[in-house]
N, C-alpha and C positions, 0 to 999 in steps of 0.2 A: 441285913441291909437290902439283900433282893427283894424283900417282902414292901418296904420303904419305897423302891425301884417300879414296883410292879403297882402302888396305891397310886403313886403318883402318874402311871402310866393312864390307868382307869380313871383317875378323876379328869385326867386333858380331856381323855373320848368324851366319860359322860356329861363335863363341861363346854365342849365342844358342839355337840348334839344338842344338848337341852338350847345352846344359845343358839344356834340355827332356828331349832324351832320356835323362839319366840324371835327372829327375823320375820319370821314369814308372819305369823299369828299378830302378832305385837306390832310390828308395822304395818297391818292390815286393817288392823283394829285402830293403830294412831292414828291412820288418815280417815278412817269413817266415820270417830267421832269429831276431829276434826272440819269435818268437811259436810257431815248430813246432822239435819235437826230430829233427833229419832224420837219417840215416844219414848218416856221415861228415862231420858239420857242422864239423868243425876244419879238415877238407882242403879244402871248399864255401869256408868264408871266407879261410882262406889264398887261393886261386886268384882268389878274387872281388878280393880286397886284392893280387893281383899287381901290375897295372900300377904301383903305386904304388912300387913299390920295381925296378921291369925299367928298365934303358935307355929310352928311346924309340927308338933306332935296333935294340933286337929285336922290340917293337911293330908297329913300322912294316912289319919282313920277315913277321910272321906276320899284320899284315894284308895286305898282296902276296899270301901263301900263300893267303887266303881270296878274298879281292875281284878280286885280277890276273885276267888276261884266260883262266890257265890254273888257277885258282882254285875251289873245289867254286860260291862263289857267283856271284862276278863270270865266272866260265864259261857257268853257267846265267843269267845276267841277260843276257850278251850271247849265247848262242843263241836266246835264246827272245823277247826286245823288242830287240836290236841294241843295249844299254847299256854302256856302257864305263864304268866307277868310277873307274879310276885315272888321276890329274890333272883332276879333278872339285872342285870347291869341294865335294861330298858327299861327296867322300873325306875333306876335310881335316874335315867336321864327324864322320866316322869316328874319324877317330884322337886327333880334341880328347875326343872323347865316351869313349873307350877310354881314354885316359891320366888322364882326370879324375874318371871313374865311381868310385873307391872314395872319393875326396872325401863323395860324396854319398851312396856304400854306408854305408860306417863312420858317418857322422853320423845317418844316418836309424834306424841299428841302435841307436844309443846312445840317441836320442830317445827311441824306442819301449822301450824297456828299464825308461826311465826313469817309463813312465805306469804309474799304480798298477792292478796286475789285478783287484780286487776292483773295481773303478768300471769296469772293460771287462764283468766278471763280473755287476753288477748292471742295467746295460744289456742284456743277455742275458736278464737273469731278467723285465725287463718285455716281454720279444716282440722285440727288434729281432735281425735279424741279424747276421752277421759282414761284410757291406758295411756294413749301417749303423753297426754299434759302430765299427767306421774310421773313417766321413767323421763322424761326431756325437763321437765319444769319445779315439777315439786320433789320429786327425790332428789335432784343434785340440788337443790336450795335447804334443805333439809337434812343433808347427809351427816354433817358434824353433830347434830344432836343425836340423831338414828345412833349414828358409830359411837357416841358415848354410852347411851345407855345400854346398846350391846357390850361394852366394855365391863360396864359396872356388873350387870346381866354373866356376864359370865366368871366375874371375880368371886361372886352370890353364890354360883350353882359350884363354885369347886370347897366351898366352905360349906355345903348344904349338909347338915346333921340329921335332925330328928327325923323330916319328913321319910328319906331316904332312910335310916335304921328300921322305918316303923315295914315299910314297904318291898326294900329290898335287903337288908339285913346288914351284916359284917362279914361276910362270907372272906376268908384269904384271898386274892386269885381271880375271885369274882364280883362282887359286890363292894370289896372292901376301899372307899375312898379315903382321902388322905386326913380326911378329919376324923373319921370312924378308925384311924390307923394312929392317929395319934393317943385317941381316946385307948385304946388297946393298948399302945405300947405303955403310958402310963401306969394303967391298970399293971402289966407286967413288970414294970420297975426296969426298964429297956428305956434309958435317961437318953441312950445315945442315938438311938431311933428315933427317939420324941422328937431331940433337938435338933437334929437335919429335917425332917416332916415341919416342924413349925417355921423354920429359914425357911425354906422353900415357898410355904405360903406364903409368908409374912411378902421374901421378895417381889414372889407373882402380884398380890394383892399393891405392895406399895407402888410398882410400874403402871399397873391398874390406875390408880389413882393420879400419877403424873401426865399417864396417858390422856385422859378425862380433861383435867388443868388444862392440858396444851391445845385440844380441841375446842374447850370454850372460855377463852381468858377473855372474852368483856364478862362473862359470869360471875367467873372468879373472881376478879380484880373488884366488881361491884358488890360483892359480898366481902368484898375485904375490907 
């Protein structure tokens, strides 16, 4: 049951981590497509909204391609500081943050969509900037959807399997998340490991999901 103790401990961090980072990325990217008409902005969000619909096990090979040891990054990380990425608890928050990023892209883009421009536009007209009209104007109009798809964003990344097996492995101790842990205990015939590892999820993920509900019930209710 420590072994149980300790997956569940590694999946909070690497889901933890991985959802921060697509805070920053993911709400960065909601509001500039949002908000700027780019060249090519249909192919931009196609590609940004890939993960979402790719395998995890092609994920996983084209993070290899980047981070592996012969990799443009993880090459340069390990000539130049001696770092190895792969089979890293920072891999796995790689490929959690990879797999769950358009969660938080797509929500943050529709949030922002949603705040009226003429009240972006009159903030403007008193002196504030375009940092300012953000953090005063459009993130607090915005925030309920931001906070969902982080929610979801990180229900994703503690359920991430393939891509994270392919990149950081099943390590005990180290690598090993609660999904890769159930998968293991299975394989062992450890029914009673299984079944506390899957409670657990199940619990997190369904509060997940009530959480989301309660943030945006004209959603809810209009799809009901």
């Amino acid at each position: 049951m420590d072994t149980a103790w300790t997956a569940l401990a590694l999946t909070l961090k690497v889901a933890g981590w991985a959802t921060a980072l697509n805070l920053l990325l993911g709400v960065g990217l909601g509001w500039l497509m949002a908000h700027r008409r780019l060249p090519g902005r249909d192919l931009i969000d196609a590609v940004l909204t890939l993960p979402m619909v790719m395998p995890p096990t092609v994920l996983g090979y084209y993070l290899l391609v980047v981070i592996g040891s012969q990799g443009a990054l993880g090459g340069w990380l390990l000539q130049q500081f001696g770092l190895r990425l792969v089979f890293t608890w920072q891999a796995a928050v790689l490929a959690a943050a990879v797999v769950s990023f358009p969660l938080v892209f797509k929500a943050a883009r529709a949030a922002f969509e949603t705040v009226e421009p003429q009240l972006e536009d009159a903030a403007r007209s008193l002196g504030l900037g375009e940092w300012a009209v953000f953090l005063r104007v459009s993130l607090p109009l915005a925030w309920r959807g931001i906070l969902a798809g982080l929610l979801l964003a990180f229900a994703r990344a503690m359920g991430e399997f393939g891509a994270t097996l392919m990149v950081a492995g099943s390590i005990v101790g180290k690598t090993q998340t609660l999904s890769m842990a159930v998968y293991e205990a299975v394989q062992a015939g450890q029914d009673a490991t299984a079944d506390f590892l899957v409670a657990v999820t199940s619990v997190v993920c369904l509060a997940v999901l009530l959480s989301v509900g309660r943030l945006l019930p004209g959603r809810v209710a209009a799809r009901g």
